[in-house]
PyMOL Python script that loads the backbone (N, CA, C, O; Angstrom):
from pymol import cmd

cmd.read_pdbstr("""\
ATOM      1  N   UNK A   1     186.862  85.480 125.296  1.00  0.00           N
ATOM      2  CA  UNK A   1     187.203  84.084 125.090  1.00  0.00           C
ATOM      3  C   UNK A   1     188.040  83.590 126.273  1.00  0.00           C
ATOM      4  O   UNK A   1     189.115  84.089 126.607  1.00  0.00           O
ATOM      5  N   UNK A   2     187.474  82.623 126.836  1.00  0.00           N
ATOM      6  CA  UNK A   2     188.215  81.944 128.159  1.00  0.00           C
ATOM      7  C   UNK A   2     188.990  80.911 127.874  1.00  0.00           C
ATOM      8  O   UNK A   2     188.328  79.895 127.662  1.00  0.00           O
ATOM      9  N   UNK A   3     190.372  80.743 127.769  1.00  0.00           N
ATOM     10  CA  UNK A   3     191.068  79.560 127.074  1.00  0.00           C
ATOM     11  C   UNK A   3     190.937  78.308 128.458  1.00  0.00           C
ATOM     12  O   UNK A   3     191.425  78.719 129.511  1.00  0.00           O
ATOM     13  N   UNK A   4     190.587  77.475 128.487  1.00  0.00           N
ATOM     14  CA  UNK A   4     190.688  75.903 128.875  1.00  0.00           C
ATOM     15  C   UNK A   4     191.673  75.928 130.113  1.00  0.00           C
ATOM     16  O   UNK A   4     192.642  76.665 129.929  1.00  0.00           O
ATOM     17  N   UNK A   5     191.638  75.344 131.216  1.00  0.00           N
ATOM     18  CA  UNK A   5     192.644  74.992 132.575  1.00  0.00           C
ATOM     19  C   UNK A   5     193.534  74.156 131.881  1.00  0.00           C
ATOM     20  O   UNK A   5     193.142  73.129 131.329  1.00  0.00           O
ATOM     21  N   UNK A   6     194.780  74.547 131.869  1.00  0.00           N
ATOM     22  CA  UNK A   6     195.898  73.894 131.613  1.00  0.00           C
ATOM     23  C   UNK A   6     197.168  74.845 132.135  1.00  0.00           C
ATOM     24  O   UNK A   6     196.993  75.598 133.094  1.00  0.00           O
ATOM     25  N   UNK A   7     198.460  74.770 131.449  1.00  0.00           N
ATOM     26  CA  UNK A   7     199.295  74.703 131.709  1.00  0.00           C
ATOM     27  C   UNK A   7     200.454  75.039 130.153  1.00  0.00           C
ATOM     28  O   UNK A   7     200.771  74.251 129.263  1.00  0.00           O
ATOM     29  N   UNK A   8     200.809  76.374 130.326  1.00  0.00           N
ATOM     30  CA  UNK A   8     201.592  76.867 129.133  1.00  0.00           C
ATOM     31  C   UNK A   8     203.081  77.094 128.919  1.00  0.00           C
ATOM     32  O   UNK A   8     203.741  78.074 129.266  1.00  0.00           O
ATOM     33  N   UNK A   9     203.525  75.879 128.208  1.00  0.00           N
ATOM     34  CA  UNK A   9     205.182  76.116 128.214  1.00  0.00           C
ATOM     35  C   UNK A   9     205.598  76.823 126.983  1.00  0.00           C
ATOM     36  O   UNK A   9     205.124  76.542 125.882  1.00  0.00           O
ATOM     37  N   UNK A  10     206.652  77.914 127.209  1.00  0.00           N
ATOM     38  CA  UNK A  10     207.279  78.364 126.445  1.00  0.00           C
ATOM     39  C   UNK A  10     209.039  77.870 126.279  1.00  0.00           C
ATOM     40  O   UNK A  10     209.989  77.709 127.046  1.00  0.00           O
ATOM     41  N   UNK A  11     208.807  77.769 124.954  1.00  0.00           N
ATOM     42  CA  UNK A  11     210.977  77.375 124.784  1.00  0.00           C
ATOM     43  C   UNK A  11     211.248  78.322 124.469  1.00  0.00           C
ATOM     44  O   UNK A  11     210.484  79.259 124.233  1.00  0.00           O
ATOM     45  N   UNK A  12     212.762  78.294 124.367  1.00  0.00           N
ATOM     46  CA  UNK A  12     213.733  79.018 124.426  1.00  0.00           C
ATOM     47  C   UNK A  12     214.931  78.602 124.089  1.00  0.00           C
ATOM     48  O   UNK A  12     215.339  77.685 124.802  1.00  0.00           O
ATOM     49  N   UNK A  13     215.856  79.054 123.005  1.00  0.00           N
ATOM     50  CA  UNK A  13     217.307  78.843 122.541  1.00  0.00           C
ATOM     51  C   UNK A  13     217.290  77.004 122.046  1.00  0.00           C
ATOM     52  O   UNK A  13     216.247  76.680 121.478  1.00  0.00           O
ATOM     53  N   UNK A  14     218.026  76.208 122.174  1.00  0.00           N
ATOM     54  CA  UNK A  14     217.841  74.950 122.361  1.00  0.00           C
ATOM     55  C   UNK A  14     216.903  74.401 122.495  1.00  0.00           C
ATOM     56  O   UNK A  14     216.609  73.586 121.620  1.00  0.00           O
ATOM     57  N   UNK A  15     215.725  74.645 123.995  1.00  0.00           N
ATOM     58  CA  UNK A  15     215.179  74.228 123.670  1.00  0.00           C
ATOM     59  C   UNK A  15     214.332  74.299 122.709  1.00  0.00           C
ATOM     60  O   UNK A  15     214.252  73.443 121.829  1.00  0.00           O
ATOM     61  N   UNK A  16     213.819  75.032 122.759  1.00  0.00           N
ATOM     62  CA  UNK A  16     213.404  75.611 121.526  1.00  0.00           C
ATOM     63  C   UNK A  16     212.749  74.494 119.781  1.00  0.00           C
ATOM     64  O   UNK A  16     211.666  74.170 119.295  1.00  0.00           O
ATOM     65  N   UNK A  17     214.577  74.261 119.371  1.00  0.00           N
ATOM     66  CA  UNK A  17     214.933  73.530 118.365  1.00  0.00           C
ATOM     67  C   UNK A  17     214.379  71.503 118.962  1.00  0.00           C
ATOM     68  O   UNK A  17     214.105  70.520 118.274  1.00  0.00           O
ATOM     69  N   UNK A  18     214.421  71.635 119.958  1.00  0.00           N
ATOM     70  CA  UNK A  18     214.199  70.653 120.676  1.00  0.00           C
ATOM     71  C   UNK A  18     212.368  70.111 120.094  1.00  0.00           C
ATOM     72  O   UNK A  18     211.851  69.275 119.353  1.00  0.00           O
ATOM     73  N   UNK A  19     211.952  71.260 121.038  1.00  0.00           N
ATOM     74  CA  UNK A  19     210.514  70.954 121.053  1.00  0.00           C
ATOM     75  C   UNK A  19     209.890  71.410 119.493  1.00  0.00           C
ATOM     76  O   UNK A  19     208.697  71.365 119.193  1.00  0.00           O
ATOM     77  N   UNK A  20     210.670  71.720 118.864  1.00  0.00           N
ATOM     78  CA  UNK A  20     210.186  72.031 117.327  1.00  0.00           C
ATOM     79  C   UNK A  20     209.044  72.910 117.398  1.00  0.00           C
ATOM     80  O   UNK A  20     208.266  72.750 116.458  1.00  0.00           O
ATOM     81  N   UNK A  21     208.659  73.945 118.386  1.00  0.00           N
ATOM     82  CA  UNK A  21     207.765  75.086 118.351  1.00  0.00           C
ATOM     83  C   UNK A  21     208.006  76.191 119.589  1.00  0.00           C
ATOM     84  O   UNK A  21     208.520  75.781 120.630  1.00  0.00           O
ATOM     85  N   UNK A  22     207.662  77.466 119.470  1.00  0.00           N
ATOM     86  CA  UNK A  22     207.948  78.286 120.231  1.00  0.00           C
ATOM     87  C   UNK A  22     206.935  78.280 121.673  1.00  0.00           C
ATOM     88  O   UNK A  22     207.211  79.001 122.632  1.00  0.00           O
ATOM     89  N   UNK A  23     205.777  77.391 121.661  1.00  0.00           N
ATOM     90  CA  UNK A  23     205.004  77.310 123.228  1.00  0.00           C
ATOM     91  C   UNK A  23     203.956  76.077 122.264  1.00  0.00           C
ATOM     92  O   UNK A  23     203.791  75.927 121.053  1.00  0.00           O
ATOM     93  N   UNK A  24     203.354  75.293 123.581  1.00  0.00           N
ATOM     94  CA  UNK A  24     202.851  74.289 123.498  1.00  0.00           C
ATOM     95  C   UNK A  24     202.150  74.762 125.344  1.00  0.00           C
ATOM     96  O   UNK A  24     202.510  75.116 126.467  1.00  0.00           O
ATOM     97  N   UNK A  25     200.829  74.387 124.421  1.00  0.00           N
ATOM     98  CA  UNK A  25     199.645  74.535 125.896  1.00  0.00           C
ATOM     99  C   UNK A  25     199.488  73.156 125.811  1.00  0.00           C
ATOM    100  O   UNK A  25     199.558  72.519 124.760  1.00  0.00           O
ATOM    101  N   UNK A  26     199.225  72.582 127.182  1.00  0.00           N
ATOM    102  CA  UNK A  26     198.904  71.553 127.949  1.00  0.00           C
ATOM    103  C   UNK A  26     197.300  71.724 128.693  1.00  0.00           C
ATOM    104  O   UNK A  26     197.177  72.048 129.874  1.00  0.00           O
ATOM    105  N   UNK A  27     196.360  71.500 127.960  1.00  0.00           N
ATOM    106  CA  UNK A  27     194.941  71.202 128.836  1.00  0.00           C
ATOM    107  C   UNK A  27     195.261  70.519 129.861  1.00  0.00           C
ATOM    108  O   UNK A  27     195.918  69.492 129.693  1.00  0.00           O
ATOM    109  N   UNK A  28     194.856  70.943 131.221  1.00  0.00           N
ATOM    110  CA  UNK A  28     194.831  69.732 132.572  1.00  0.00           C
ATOM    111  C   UNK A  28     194.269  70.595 133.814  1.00  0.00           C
ATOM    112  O   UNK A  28     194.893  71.455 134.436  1.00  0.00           O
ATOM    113  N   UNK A  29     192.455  70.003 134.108  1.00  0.00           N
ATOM    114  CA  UNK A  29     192.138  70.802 135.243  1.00  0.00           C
ATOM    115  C   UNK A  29     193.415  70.313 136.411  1.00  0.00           C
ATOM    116  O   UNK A  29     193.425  70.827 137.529  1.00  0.00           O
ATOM    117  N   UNK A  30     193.997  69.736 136.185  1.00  0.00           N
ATOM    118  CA  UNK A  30     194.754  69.451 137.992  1.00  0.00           C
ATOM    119  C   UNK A  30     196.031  69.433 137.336  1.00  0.00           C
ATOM    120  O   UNK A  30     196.503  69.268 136.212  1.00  0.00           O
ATOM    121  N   UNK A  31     196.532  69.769 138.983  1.00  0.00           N
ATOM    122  CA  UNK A  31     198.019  70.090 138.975  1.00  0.00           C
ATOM    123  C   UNK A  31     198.785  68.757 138.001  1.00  0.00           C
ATOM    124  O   UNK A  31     198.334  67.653 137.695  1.00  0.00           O
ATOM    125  N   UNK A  32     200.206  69.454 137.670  1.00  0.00           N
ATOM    126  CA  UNK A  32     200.848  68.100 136.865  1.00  0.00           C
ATOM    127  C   UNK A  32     202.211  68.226 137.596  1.00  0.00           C
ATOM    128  O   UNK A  32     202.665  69.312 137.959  1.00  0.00           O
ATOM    129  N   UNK A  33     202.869  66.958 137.798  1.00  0.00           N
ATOM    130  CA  UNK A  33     204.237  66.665 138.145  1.00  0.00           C
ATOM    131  C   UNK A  33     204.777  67.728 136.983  1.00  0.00           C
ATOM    132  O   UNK A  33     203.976  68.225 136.191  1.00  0.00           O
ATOM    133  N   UNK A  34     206.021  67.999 136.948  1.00  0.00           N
ATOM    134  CA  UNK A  34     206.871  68.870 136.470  1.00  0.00           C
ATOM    135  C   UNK A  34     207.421  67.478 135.287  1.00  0.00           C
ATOM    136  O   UNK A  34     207.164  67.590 134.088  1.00  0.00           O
ATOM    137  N   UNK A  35     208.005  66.516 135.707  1.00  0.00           N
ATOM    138  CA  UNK A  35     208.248  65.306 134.989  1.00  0.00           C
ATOM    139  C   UNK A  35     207.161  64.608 133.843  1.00  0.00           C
ATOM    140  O   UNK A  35     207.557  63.760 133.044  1.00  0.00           O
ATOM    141  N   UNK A  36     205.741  65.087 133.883  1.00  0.00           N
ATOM    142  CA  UNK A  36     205.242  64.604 133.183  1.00  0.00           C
ATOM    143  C   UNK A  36     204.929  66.069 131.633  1.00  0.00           C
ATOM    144  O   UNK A  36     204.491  65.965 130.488  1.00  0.00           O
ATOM    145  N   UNK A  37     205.353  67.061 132.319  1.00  0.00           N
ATOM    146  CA  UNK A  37     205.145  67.898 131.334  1.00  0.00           C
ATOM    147  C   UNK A  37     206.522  68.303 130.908  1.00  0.00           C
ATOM    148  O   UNK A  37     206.473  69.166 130.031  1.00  0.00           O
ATOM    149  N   UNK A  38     208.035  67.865 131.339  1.00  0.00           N
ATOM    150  CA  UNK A  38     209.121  68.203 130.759  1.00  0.00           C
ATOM    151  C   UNK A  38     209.955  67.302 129.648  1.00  0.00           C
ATOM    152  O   UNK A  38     210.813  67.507 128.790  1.00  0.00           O
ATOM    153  N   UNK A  39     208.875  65.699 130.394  1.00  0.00           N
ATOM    154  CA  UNK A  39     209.390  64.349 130.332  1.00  0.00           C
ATOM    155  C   UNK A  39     209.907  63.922 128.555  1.00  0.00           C
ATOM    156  O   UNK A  39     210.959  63.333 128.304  1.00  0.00           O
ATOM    157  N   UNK A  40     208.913  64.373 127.509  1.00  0.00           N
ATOM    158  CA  UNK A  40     208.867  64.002 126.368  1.00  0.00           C
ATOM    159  C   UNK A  40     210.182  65.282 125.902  1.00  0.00           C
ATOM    160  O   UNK A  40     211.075  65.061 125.084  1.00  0.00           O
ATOM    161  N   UNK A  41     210.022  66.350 126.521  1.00  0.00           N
ATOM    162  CA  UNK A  41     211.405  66.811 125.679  1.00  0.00           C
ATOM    163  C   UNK A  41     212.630  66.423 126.159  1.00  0.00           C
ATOM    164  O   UNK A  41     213.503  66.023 125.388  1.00  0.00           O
ATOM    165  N   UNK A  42     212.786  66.492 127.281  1.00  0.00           N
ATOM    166  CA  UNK A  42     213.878  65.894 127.960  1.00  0.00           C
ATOM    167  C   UNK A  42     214.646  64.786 127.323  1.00  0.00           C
ATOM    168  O   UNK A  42     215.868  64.740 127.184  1.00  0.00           O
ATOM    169  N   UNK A  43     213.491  63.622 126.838  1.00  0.00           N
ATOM    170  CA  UNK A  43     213.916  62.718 126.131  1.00  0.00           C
ATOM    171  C   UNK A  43     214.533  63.147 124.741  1.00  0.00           C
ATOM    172  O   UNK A  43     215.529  62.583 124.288  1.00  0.00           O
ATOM    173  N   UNK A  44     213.849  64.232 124.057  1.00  0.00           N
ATOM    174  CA  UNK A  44     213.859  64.006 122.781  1.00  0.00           C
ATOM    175  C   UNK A  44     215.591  64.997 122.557  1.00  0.00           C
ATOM    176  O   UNK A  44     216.249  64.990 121.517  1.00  0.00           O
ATOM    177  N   UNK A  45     215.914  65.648 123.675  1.00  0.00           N
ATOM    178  CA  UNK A  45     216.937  66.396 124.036  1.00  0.00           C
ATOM    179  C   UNK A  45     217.954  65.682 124.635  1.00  0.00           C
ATOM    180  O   UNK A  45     219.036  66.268 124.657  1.00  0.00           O
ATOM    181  N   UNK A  46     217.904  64.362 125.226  1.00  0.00           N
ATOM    182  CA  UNK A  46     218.800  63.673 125.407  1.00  0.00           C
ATOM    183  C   UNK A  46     219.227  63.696 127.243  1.00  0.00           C
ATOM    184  O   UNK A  46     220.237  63.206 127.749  1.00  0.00           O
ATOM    185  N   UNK A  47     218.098  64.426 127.952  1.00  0.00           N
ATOM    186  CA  UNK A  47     218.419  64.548 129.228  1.00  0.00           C
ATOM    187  C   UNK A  47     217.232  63.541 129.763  1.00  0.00           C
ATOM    188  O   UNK A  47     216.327  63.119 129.043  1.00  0.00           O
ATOM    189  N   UNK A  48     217.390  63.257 131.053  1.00  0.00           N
ATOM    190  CA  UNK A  48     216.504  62.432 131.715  1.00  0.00           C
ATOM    191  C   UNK A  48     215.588  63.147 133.193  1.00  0.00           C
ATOM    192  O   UNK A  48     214.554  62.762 133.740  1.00  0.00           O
ATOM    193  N   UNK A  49     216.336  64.105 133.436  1.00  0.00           N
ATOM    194  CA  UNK A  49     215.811  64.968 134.530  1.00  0.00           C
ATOM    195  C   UNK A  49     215.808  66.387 134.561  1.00  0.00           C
ATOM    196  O   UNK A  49     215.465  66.632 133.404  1.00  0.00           O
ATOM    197  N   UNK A  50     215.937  67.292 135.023  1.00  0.00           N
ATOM    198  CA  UNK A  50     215.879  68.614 135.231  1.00  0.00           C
ATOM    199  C   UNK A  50     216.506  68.746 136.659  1.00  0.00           C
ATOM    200  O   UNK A  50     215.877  68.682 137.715  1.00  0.00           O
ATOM    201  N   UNK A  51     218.411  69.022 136.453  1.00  0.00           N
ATOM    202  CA  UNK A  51     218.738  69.274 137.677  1.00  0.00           C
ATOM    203  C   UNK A  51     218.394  70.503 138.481  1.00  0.00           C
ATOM    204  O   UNK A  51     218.270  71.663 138.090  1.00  0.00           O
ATOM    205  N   UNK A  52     218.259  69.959 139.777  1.00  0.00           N
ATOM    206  CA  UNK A  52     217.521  71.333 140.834  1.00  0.00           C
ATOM    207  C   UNK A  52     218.553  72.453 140.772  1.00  0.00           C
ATOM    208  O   UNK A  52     219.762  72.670 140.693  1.00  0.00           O
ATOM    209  N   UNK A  53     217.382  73.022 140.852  1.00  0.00           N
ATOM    210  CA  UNK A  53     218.434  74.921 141.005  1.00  0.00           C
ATOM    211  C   UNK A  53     219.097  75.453 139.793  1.00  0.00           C
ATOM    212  O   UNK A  53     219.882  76.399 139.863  1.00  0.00           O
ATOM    213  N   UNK A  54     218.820  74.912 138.777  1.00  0.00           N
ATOM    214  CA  UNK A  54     219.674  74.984 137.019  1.00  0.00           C
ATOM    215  C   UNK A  54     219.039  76.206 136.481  1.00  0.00           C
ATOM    216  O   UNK A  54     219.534  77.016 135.698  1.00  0.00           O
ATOM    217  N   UNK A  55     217.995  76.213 136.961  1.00  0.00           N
ATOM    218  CA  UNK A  55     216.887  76.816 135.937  1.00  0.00           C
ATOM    219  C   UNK A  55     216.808  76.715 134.817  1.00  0.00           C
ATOM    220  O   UNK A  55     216.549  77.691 134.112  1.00  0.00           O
ATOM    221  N   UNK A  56     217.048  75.263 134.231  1.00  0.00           N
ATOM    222  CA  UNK A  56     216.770  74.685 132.965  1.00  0.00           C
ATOM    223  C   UNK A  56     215.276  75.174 132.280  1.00  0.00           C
ATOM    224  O   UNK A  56     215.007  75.778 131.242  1.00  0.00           O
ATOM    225  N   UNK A  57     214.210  74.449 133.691  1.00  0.00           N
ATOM    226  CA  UNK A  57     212.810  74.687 133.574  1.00  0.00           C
ATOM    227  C   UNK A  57     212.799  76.011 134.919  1.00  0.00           C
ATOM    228  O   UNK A  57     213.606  76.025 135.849  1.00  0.00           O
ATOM    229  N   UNK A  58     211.781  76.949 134.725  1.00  0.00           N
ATOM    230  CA  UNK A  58     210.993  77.705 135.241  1.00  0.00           C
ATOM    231  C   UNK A  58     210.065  78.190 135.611  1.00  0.00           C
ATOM    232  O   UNK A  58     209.673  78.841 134.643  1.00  0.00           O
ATOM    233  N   UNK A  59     209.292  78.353 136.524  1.00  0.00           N
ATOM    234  CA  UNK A  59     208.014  78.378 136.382  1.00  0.00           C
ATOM    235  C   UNK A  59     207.825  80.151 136.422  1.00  0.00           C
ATOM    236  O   UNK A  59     208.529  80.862 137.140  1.00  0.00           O
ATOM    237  N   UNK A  60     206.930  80.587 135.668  1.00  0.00           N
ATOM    238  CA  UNK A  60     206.923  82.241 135.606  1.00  0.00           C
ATOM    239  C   UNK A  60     205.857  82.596 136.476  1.00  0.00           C
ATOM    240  O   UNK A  60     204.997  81.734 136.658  1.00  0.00           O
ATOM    241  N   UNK A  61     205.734  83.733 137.072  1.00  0.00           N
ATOM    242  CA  UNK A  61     204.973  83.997 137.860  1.00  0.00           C
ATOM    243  C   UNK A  61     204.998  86.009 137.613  1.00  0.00           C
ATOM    244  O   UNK A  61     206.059  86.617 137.465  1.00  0.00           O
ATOM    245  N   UNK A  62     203.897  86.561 137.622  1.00  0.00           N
ATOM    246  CA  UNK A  62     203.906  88.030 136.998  1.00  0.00           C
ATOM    247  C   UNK A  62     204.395  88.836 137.820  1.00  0.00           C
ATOM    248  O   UNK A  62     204.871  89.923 137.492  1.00  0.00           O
ATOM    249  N   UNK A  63     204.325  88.302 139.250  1.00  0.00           N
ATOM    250  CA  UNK A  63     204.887  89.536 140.115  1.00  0.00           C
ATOM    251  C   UNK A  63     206.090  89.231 140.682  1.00  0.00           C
ATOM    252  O   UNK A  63     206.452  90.086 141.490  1.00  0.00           O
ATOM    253  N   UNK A  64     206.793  88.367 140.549  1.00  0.00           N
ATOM    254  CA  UNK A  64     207.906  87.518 141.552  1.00  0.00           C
ATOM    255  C   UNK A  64     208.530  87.336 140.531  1.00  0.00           C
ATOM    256  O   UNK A  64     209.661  87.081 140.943  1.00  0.00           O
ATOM    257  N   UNK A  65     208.555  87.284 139.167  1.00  0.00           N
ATOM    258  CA  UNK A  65     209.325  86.856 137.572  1.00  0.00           C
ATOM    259  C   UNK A  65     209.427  85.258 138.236  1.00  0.00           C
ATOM    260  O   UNK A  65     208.705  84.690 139.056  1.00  0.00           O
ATOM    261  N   UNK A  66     211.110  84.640 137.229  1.00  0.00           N
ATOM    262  CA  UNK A  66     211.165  83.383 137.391  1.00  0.00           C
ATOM    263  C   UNK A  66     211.358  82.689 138.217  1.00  0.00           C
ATOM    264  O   UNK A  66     212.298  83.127 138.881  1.00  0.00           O
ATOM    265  N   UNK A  67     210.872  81.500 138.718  1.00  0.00           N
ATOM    266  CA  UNK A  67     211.572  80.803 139.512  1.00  0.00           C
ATOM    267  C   UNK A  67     212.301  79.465 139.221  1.00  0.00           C
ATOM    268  O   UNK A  67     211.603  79.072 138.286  1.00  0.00           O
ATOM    269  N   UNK A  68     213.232  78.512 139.399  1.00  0.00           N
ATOM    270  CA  UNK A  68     213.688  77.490 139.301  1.00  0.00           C
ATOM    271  C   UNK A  68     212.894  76.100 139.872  1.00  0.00           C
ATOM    272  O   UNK A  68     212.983  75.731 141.044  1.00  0.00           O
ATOM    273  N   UNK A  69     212.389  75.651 139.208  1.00  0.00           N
ATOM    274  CA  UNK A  69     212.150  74.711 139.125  1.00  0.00           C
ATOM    275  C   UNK A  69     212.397  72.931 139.798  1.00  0.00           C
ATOM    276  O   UNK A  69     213.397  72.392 139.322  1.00  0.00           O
ATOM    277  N   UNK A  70     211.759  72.245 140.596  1.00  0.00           N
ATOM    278  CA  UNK A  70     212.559  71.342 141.155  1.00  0.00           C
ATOM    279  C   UNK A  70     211.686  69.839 140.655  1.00  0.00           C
ATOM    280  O   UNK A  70     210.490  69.567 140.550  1.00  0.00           O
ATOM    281  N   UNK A  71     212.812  69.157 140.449  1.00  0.00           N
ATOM    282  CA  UNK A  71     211.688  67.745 140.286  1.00  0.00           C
ATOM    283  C   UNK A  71     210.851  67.083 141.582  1.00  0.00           C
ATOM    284  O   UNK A  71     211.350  66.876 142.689  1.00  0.00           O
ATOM    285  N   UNK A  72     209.502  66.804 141.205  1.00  0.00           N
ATOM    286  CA  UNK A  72     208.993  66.142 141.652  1.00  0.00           C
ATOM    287  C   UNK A  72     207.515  67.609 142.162  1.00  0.00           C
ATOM    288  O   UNK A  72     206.469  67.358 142.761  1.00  0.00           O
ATOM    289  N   UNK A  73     207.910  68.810 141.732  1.00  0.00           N
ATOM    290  CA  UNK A  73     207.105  69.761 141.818  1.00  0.00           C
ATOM    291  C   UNK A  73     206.103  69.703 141.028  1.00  0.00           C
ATOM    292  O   UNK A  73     206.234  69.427 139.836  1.00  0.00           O
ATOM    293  N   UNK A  74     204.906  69.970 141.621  1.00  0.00           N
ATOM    294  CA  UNK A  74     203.678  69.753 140.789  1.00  0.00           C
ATOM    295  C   UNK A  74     203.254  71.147 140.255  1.00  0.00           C
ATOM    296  O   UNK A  74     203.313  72.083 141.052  1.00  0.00           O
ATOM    297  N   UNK A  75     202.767  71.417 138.791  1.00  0.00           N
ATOM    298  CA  UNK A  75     202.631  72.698 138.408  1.00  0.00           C
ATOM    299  C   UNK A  75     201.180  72.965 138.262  1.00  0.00           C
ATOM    300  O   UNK A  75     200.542  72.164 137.579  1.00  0.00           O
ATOM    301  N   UNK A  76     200.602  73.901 138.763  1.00  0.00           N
ATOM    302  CA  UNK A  76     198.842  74.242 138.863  1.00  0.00           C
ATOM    303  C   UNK A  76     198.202  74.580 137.862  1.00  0.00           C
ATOM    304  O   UNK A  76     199.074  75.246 137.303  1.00  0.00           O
ATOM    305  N   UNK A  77     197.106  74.641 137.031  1.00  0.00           N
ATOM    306  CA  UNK A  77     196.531  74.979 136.070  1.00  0.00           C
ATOM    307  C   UNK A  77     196.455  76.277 136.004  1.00  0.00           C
ATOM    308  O   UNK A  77     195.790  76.756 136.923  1.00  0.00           O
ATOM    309  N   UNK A  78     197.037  77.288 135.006  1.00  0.00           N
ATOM    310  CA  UNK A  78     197.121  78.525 134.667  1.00  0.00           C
ATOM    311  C   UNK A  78     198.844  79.075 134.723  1.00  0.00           C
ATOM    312  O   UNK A  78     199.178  80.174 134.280  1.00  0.00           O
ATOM    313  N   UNK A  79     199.821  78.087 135.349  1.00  0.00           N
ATOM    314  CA  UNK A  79     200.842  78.335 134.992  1.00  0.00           C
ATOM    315  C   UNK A  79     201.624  78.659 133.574  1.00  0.00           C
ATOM    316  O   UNK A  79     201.162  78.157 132.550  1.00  0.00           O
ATOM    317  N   UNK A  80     202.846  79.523 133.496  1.00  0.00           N
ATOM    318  CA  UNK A  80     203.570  78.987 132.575  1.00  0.00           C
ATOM    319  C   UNK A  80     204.848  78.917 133.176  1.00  0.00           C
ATOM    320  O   UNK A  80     205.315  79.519 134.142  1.00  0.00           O
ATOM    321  N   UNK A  81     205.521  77.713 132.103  1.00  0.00           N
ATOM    322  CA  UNK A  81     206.634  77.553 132.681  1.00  0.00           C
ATOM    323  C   UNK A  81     207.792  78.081 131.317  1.00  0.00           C
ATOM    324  O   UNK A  81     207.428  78.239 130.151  1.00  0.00           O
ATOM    325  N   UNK A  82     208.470  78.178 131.561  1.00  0.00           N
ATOM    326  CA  UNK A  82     209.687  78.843 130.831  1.00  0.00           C
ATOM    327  C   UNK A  82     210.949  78.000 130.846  1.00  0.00           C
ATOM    328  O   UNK A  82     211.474  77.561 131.869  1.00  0.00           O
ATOM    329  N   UNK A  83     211.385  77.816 129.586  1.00  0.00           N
ATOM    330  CA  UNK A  83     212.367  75.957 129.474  1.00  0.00           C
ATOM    331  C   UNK A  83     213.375  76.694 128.828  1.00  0.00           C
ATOM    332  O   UNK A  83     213.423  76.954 127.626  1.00  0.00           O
ATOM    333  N   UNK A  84     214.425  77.113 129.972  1.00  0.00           N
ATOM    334  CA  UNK A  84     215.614  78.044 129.640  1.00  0.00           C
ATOM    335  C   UNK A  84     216.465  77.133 129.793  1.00  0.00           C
ATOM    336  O   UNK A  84     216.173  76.040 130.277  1.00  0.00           O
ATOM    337  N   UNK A  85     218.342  77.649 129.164  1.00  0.00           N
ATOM    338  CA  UNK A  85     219.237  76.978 129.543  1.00  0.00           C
ATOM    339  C   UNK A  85     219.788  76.388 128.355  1.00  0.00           C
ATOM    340  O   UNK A  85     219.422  76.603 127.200  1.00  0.00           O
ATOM    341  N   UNK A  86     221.288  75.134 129.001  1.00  0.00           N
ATOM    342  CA  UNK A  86     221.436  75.114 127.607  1.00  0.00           C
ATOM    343  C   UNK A  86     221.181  73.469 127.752  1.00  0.00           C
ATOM    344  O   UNK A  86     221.418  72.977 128.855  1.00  0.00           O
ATOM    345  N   UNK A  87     220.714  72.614 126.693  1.00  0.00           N
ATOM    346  CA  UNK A  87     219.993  71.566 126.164  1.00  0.00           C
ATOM    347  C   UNK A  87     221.327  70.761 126.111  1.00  0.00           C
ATOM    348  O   UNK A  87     222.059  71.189 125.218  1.00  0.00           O
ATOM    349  N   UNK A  88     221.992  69.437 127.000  1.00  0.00           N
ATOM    350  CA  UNK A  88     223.004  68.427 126.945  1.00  0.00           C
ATOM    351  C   UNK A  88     222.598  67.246 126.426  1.00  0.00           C
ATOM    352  O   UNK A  88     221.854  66.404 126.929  1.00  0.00           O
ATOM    353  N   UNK A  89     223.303  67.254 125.078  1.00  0.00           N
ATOM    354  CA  UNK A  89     222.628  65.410 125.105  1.00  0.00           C
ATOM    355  C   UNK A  89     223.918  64.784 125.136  1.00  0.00           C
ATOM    356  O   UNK A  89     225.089  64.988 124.817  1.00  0.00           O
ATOM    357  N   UNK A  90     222.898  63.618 125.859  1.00  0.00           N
ATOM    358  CA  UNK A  90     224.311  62.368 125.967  1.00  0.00           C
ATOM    359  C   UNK A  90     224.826  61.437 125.261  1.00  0.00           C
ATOM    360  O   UNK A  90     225.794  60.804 125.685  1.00  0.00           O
TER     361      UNK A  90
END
""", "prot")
cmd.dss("prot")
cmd.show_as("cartoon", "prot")
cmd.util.cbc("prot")
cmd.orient("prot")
């Protein structure tokens, strides 16, 4: 079974409670801004961005583990990203 080009986020701690489930796949043959796939929790968490270098968001990678995340980074189909950290609302 070949699952669909997209893009797989997993939460964590906060977020977690945030996104009200433990991973949410994103179908999308093409790359996505980082903002359009963080954007709806962010809101619902009370933040508006993902400061650089936080490693709030992550993108995982199997041989290199995590990396930090920057806005305005576009994420490729077959990623996952990993939404660590702790969740500020304002």
């Amino acid at each position: 079974m070949t699952r669909e080009p997209g893009v797989l986020l997993k939460f964590f701690g906060p977020w977690r409670d945030a996104a009200g489930v433990d991973e949410k796949f994103v179908p999308s043959a093409v790359s996505l801004p980082l903002e359009s796939l963080a954007g709806e929790l962010l809101r619902k968490a009370g933040g508006t961005a993902v400061p650089p270098g936080e490693g709030l968001v992550c993108l995982f990678d199997e041989r290199s583990g995590p990396r930090a995340l920057k806005d305005g980074e576009l994420i490729p189909p077959g990623s996952t990203l990993l939404f660590l950290g702790i969740v500020e609302s304002g």
